[in-house]
N, C-alpha and C positions, 0 to 999 in steps of 0.2 A: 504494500500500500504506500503511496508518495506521503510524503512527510506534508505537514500542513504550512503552509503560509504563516510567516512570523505575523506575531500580533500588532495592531497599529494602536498607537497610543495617542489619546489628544486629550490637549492638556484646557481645564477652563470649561468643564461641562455646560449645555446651555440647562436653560430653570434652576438654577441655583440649587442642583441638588446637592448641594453640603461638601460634595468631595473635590479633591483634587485634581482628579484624573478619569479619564474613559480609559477605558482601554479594550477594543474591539479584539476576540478571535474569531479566526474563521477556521471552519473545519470541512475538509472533504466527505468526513463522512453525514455532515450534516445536509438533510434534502430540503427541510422545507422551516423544519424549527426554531424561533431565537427564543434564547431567556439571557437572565441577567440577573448578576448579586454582587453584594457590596463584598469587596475585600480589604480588609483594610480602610485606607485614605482614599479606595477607585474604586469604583464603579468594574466592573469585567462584563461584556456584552459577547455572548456566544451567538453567531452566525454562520449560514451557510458558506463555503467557499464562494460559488458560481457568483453573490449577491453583488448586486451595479454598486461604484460608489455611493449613488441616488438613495439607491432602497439601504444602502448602512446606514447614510443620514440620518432617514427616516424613522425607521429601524432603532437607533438608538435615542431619538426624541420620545418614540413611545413608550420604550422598555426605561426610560429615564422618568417619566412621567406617570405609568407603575408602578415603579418602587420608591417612588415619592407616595406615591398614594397607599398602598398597603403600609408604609412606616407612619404615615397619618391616624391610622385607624388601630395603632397601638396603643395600649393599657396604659393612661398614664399613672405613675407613682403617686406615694402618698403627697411628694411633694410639688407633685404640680398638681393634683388636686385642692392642694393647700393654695398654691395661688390663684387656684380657678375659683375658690371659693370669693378669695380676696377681692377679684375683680368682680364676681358676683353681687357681693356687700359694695362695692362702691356704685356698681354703675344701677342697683335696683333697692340701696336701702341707705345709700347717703355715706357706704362706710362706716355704719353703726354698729350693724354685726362684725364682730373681730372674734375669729374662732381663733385656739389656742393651739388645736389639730385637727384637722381632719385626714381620716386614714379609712381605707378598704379594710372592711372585716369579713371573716368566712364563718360566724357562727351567727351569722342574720337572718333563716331561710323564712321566713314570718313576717319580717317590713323589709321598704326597703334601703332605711336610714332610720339613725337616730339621733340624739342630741342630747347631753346633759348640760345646761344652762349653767347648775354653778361649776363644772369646771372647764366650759368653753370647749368640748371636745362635740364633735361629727365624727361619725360613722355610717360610711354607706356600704353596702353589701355588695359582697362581690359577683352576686346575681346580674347588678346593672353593667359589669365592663361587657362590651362589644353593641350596649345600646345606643339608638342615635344622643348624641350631645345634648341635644333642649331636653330631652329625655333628665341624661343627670343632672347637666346644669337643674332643671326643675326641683328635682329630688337636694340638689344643696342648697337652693333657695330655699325649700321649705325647712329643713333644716336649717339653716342660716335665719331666718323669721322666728323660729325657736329660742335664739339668744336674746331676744328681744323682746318676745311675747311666747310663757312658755305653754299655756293650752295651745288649745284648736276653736276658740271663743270669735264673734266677730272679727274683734283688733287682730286677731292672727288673719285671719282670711283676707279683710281688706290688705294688709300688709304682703301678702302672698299674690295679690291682686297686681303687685307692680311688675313681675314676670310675665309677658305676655302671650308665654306658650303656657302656661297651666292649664286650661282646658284639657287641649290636646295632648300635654304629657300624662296628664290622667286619665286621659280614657286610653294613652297604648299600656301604661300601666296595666288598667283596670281590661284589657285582651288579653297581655300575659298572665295577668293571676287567672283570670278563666279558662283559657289552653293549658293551665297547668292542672286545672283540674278535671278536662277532659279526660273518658275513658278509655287508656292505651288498649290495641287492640293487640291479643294474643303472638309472637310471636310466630312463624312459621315454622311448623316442626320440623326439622334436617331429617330427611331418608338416607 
């Protein structure tokens, strides 16, 4: 089998995906597939030999564009949920709620956050990672409204009122708890 084509390197991704470098291979035995993953400081873009310089362009604008987008859609830590919160409290409650932590827990299967007011601690469960955003943003608002007002009394709700997706984050809520309690249907038994 002929040995592959040395890799091409270019240096200055476009979209600012974070890295230092591309760095295209091409492979003979590849017919039709590209993928791509981070190594290190570069990016590596696996394509066909045959492909035009045209379609590598192209090729590596989308496979760039991808794995910006799956690294988007990762679990943020407890510490960027701590300033998601923060920016939460400034831009829907004036920056009154000031939580002391907020951290992902995995003994929550029953709500999907909580809040203890005198010691300024949030906990949201680990249920909501991989939900859309207004989704949790919601669930820390309503938590975050809990350092402030700690029932669920009028004053809490108006207050809750300044999040403009609550509706809609509680009724996807209120879809997943009811899917969760739909009837699984038996397995299929293996012959």
């Amino acid at each position: 089998m002929p040995a592959d084509p040395k890799p091409s390197v270019t240096s200055g991704p476009p979209h600012g995906s974070g890295t230092s470098a591309v760095e295209v291979r091409r492979s003979s035995r590849r017919s039709r597939t590209v993928s791509a993953y981070r190594e290190g400081d570069r990016t590596v873009v696996l394509i066909p030999a045959r492909m035009s310089e045209a379609e590598e362009r192209r090729w590596v604008t989308v496979m760039l564009d991808k794995l910006a987008a799956q690294e988007s859609r990762k679990v943020p830590g407890d510490r960027e949920l701590t300033e998601r919160a923060e920016r939460l409290s400034e831009q829907y409650f004036g920056g009154r709620a000031r939580p002391a932590s907020v951290r992902w827990v995995t003994n929550q299967n029953s709500r999907w956050g909580s809040c203890t007011p005198a010691e300024g601690s949030i906990r949201l469960s680990h249920r909501l990672q991989g939900m859309p955003e207004y989704v949790v943003d919601y669930v820390l608002c309503h938590e975050l409204a809990h350092l402030l007002v700690p029932g669920h009394g009028p004053r809490f709700w108006r207050l809750l009122d300044a999040y403009p997706r609550t509706e809609r984050a509680r009724g996807y809520l209120e879809g997943v708890a009811a899917a969760a309690r739909l009837p699984r249907l038996p397995h299929a038994r293996e012959e």
